[in-house]
N, C-alpha and C positions, 0 to 999 in steps of 0.2 A: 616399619612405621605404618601404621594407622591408615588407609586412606579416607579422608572426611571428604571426597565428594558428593556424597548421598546423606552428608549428617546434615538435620534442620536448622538452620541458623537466624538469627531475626533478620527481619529484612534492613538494610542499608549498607554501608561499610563493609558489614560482616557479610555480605553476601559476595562480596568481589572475590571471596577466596573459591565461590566455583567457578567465576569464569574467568577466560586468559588475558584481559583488561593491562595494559599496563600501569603497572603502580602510580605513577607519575601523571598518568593520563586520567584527566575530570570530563567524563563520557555524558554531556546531556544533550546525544541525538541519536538516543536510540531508535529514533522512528525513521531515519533515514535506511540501516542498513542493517539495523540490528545487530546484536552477537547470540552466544549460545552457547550454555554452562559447559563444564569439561567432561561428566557423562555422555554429552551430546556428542560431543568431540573425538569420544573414544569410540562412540558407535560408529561415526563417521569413517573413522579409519580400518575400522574391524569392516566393515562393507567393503571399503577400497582394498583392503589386502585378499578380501573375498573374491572381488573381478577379477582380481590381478594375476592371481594362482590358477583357476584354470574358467579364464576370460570366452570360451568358447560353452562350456557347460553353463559360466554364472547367465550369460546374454542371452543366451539361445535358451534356453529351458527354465535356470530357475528363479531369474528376473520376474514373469510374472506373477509367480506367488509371492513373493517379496511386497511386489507394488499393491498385490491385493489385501496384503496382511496392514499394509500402510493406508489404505485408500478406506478397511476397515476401520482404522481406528478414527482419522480424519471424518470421516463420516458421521459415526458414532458420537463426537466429539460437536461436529457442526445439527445432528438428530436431523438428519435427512437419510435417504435408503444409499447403500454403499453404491448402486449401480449409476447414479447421479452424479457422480464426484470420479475427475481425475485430475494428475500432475502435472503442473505446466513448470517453465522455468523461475517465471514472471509474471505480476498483473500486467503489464504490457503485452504481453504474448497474449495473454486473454484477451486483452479488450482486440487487438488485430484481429485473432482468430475469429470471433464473432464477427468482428466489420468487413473481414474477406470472405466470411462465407456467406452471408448475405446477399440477397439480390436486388438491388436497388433500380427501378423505375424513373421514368419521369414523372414529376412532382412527387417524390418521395424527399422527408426532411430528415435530419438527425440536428438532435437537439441537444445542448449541454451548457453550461455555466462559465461564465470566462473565468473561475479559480479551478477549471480544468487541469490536469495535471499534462506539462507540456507536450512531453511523447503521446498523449493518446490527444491533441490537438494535431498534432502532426499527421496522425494516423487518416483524422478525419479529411486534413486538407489531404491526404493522398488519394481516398477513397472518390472523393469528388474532382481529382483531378481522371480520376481510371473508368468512374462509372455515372451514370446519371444523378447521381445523390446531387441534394444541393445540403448547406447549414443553417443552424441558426445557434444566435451564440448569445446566452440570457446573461445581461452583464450585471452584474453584484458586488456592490460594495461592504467590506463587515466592517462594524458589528449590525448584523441586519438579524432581526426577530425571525423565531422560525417559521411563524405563521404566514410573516409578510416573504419568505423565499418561497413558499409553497403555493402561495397566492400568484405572483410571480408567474411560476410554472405551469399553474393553470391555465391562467391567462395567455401564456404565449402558445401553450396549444390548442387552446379553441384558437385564438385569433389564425395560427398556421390554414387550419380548416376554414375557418369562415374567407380565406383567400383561395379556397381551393387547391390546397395542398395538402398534402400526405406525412405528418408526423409520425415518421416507420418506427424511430430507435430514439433513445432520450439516453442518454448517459450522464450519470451523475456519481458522484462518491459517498461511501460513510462516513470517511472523514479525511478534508480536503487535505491537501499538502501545504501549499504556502496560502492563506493563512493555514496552519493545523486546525480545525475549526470540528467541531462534529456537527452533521448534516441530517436534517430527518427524512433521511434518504426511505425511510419505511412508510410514511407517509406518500413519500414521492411516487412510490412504486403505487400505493394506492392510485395515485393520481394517472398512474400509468395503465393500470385495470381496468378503470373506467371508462378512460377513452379511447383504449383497445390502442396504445402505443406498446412497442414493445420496452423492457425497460433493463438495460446494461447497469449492474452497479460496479462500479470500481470501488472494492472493500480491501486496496494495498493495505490500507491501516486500517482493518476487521479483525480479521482471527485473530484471537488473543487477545484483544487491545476492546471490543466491547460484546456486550451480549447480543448475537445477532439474529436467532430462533428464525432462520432460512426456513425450518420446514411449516414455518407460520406466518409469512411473510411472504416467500414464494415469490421472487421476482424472476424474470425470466432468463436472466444472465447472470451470474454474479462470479470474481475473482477475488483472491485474497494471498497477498503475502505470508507465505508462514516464517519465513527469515527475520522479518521484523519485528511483530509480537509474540511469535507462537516459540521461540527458541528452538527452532527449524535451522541450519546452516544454508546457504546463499547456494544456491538458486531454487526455492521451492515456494510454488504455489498454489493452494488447492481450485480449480476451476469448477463451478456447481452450477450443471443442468438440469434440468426438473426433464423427465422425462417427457411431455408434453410437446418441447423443445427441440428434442433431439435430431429429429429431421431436418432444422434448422445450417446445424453445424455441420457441414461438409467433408472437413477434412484440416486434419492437424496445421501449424507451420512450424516447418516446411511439412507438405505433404511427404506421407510415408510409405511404408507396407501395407500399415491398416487401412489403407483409402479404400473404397469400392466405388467402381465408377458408375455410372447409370447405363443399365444396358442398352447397347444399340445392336445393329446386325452387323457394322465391320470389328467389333470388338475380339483382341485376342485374348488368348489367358497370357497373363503374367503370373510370373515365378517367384513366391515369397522363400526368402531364404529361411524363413523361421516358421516353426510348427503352427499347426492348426489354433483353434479357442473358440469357446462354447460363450464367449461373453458377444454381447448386446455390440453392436456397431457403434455405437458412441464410445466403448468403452477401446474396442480393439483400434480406435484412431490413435487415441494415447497411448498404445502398450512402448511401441518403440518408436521415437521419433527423431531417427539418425542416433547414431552413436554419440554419448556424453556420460559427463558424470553424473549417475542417479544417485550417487551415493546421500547425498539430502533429503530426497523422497523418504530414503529406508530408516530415517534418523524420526521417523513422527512416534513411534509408539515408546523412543525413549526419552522425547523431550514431553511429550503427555508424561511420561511418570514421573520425570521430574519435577513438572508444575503441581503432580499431585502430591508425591512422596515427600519433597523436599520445602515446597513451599505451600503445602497446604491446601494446593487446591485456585483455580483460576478465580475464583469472587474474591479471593484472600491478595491475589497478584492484582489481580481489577484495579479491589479498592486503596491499596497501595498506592500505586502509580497514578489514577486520577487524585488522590491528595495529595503527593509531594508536589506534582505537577502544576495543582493549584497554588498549593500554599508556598512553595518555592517561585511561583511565576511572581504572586502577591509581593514576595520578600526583594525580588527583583526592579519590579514595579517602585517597592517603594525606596528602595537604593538608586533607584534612577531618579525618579522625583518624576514618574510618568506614570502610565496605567495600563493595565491589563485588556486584552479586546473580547469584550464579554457583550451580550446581547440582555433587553431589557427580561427575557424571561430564563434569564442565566443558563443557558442549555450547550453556550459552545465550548466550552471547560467541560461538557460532560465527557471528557475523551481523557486521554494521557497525553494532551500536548496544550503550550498555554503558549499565547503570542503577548510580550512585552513588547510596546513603543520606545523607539529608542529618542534619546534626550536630544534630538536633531530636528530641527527644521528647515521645511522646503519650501523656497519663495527665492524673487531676486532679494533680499536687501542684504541689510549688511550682516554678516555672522552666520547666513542663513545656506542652506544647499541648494542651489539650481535644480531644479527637478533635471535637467537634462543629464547632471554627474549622478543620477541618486545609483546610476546601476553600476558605476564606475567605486560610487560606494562601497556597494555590497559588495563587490568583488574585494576591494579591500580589507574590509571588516572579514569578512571569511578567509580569507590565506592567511590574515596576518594572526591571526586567534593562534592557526594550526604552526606557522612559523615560529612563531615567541612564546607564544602560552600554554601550548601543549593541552588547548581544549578547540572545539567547537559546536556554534549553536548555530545554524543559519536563518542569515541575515535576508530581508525582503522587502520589496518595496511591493505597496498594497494603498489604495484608493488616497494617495500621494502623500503619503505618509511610512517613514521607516521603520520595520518595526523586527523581531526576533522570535523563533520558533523553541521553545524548550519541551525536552522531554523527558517525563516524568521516570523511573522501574527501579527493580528491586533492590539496586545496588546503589542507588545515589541517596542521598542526605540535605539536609537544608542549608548545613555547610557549602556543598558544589554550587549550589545557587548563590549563594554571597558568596562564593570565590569568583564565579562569572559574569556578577553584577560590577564588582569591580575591573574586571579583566575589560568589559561594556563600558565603563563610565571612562576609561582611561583611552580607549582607542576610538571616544567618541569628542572627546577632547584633542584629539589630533586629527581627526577630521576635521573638525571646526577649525584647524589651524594651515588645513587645506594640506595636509600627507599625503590623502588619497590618489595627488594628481601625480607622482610618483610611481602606481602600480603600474605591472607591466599590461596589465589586463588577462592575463594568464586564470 
């Protein structure tokens, strides 16, 4: 038999025959965890069976041409110089790694938007509980214009200054998590040039998912999931320093072989168990950092062929997934008898994710949700999707209003959206009949 994993197929339906989806299961969140065709799959295991047979030669020696031949093509892909670019696990690892290696001051700030994504809020209350940093946390409610969030951000950096304070780091996204919103986080970075802040972007939903021309943009940090748009397998994500920078970054997490310390006179040598390398100290931080599975690193130059061989090419998967995404959110929207969260210069649907208002209100009276259950809500509305329905969309509460994150790719249909407009209108009626105080909270 035939194998059609590499034959081109149109996008929708017919595309679920590459990847290992279950039949039964209606996938509109792929921006949470992603998946990744079965080419990708098979390379994934041809690596693993590679370490596995003689795990001492793949580690020790020929790991780093592996990571170079990937970090090539990654590169290549994002048009910035290979020596800029290495593998983390995670956007999360990123954004730490930058915030531990930092040296924070008295009156130095770090700045960032309350639709931060929660682990890198966390990060920041830890950083300030270890080091002099203090925060500041620009609060935004969407649908907000892009102009007025940039305004915004301007504004809260002079004002940091004209108090006498040190605006070090500004962390912001290209496109936020709950709401999924797209961010003119390119502008921000502008905003960040000028007033000599440095500027962190978290691009978990970048690679793959929009055009993001890094080597003309040039921000000072940037991280990017490749698990979720890039059809990378879980845990990979490309970390991008500008050379400029480099000094900056210290030292992987956890700290590894690659570290070098700063010399002093009681320093001794330490023994690396693995060979010498001719590559730049930025890069030899990343080669090995503790033993794991790199096998998702070594999977980028076959999920890049797949985006181009099989479907054509990334503007071709782009423009795909920002139109389903829309016009499945719209068809959503209006099965619900609610609306979409779009701003007045239509820019935050520029992404492959659309946020639907669910047909729920929050207020005391009657029929209405207590803002105090709304999280008791969500909790519910999302297990019971995955228990009875064999879908999910996550559900969020945002500027007190309930509302739904959909996403858009290759494989879904305007059908999944009217099958999950219903699967919404029906558990949002049992809400309103108070089910939700039932959950376990789990």
């Amino acid at each position: 038999m035939a194998n059609t994993d590499n034959v081109q197929k149109p996008f929708g339906h017919a595309m679920r025959e590459h990847f290992s989806l279950d039949p039964t299961y209606t996938s509109l969140n792929h921006g949470a965890f992603g998946t990744y065709p079965k080419p990708v799959r098979d390379r994934l295991r041809q690596v693993q069976d590679l370490s596995e047979s003689r795990p001492d030669a793949f580690f020790r020696y020929d790991l780093p041409k592996y990571i170079d031949a990937a970090r090539k093509a990654i590169a290549g892909y994002l048009e910035v110089d290979i020596g800029e670019c290495v593998f983390l696990p995670n956007a999360t690892t990123g954004i730490n790694t930058v915030l531990r290696s930092l040296i924070f001051e008295e009156g130095d700030v770090i700045v960032y938007f309350s639709t931060i994504y929660g682990s890198c809020e966390k990060t920041v209350e830890y950083i300030k509980e270890t080091t002099p940093a203090q925060s500041t946390k620009i609060e935004v409610s969407y649908p907000i214009g892009d102009n007025d969030l940039v305004v915004l951000f301007d504004e809260k950096i002079k004002q940091l200054k004209s108090e006498g304070k040190r605006p070090k780091l500004a962390l912001f996204d290209t496109v936020s998590s709950l709401p999924g919103v797209r961010v003119p986080w390119e502008r921000l970075v502008e905003v960040c040039k000028r007033e000599e802040v440095l500027s962190m972007v978290d691009g978990a939903h970048g690679v793959g998912h929009l055009d993001l021309h890094l080597g003309v943009v040039q921000p000072d940090f940037f991280v990017s999931n490749c698990h979720k748009w890039l059809y990378v397998p879980r845990g990979c994500a490309v970390f991008y320093v500008p050379e400029r920078n480099h000094h900056l970054i210290r030292t992987s997490i956890p700290t590894s072989h690659g570290f070098e310390p700063f010399p002093n006179e009681d320093q001794e040598f330490v023994f690396s168990p693995f060979p010498g390398s001719d590559q730049s100290r930025f890069v030899k931080l990343f080669q090995f950092v503790g033993t794991t599975d790199v096998g998702p690193y070594l999977c980028m130059e076959e999920a890049l062929k797949f985006r181009q061989e099989v479907c054509g090419g990334d503007s071709k998967i782009k423009e795909y997934c920002e139109n389903i995404s829309t016009e499945g959110g719209k068809k959503v929207a209006e099965l619900l008898g609610t609306e979409v969260m779009e701003n007045p210069e239509q820019t935050l649907t520029k992404c492959c994710l659309t946020n639907v208002k669910l047909p729920l209100s929050i207020g005391e009276g009657q029929g209405q949700i207590r803002e105090a259950d709304a999280f008791a809500v969500v909790a519910w509305i999302a297990r019971t999707q995955v228990e009875e329905h064999n879908t999910f969309v996550p559900p969020f509460f945002h500027a007190g209003t309930l509302w739904v994150r959909i996403s858009g790719q290759i494989y879904v249909e305007l059908d999944d959206f009217v099958a999950a407009a219903g699967v919404l209108k029906g558990l949002c009626k049992r809400v309103e009949k108070g089910e939700y105080h039932n959950n376990d909270g789990a």
